[in-house]
C-alpha positions, -999 to +999 in steps of 0.1 A: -027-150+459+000-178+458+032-175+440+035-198+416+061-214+395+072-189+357+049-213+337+018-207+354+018-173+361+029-164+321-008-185+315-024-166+344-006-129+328-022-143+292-057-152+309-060-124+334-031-093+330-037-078+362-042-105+385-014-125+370+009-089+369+002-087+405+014-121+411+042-111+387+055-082+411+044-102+448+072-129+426+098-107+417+097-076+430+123-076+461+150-099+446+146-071+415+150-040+432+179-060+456+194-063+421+191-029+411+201-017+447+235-037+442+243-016+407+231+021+413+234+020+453+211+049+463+174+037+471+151+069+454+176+053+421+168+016+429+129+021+434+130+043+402+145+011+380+124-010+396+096+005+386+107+012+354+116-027+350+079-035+356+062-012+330+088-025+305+083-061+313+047-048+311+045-034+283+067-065+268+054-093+281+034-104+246+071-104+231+085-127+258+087-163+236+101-186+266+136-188+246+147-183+285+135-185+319+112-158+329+134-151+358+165-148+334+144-123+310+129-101+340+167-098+351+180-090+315+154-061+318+160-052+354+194-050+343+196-030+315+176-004+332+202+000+362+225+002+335+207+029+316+206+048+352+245+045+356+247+060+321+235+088+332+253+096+363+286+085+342+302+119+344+291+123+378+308+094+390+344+095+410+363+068+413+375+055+449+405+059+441+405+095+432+395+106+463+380+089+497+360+123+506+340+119+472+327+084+493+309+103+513+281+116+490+268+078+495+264+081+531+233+100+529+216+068+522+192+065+552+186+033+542+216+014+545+233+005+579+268+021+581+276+009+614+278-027+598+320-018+586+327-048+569+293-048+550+302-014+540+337-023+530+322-052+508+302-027+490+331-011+480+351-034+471+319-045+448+313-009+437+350-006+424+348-037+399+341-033+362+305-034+355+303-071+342+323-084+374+298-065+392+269-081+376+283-118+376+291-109+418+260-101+427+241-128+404+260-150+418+269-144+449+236-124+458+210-141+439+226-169+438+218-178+400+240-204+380+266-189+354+243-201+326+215-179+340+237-151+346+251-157+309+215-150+295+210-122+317+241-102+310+244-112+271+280-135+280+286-170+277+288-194+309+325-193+310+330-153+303+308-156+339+328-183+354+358-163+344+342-125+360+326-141+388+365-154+399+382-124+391+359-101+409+361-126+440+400-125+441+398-088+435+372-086+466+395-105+486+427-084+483+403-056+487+389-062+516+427-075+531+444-044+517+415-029+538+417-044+571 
């Protein structure tokens, strides 16, 4: 089963669903849940929205029209479903600031590598931006995606991107030097 380039495999999903949904998720699976894993940290939460992504892109995939990229719609979708996972953990949340023993609770995730410190400090600094500096960060930065991309994906314009990606480098920066 090759990947294959967005236009193809949308013709493979029309022609065959589960062969071409399988190529769908060997495609995009990873760089989604990577996506994910940058918004709601913890992995049970990532896999959880990842999944979720796939049955709505799924279930969705006759009202996808090719106004965008696939890449940029599967995103939008991957996206909004981190973001409906924050929403729920919203009043659960503490802010760094507040308190450095609340940072803690994230710890217990076996899966990432605390003894990398400054890797750890970065997600920090990332995890204490606004939610759209976060997402233009890691779009960028991450997934390296152009601010046009991005735009589609987070509902912005190229420049509102430019403009979040910038501040939530500079605000990285003197985070991670206040840090040091």
């Amino acid at each position: 089963m090759n990947v294959m380039d967005d236009k193809e495999l949308v013709r493979l999903i029309a022609k065959d669903s589960e062969t071409g949904f399988r190529c769908l998720m060997k495609k995009y699976k990873e760089a989604v849940y990577w996506h994910i894993r940058r918004l709601v940290v913890a992995h049970e939460d990532a896999q959880d929205a990842t999944q979720e992504t796939f049955v709505r892109v799924f279930r969705s995939l006759s009202d996808f029209k090719g106004e965008c990229s696939l890449r940029s719609w599967i995103y939008r979708i991957a996206t909004n479903e981190a973001l409906r996972l924050l929403s729920r953990y919203k009043d659960e949340q503490v802010s760094l600031d507040e308190s450095s023993g609340e940072w803690g609770g994230l710890m217990a995730d076996e899966y990432v590598d605390y003894s990398d410190l400054e890797a750890v400090r970065l997600q920090k600094a990332i995890l204490s931006l606004p939610t759209k500096q976060q997402l233009a960060f890691n779009l960028r930065y991450y997934n390296e995606l152009g601010y046009d991309e991005i735009a589609a994906i987070i509902g912005s314009t190229a420049d509102g991107v430019k403009s979040s990606y910038h501040i939530a480098k500079e605000k990285i920066i003197k985070f991670m030097n206040a840090n040091n």
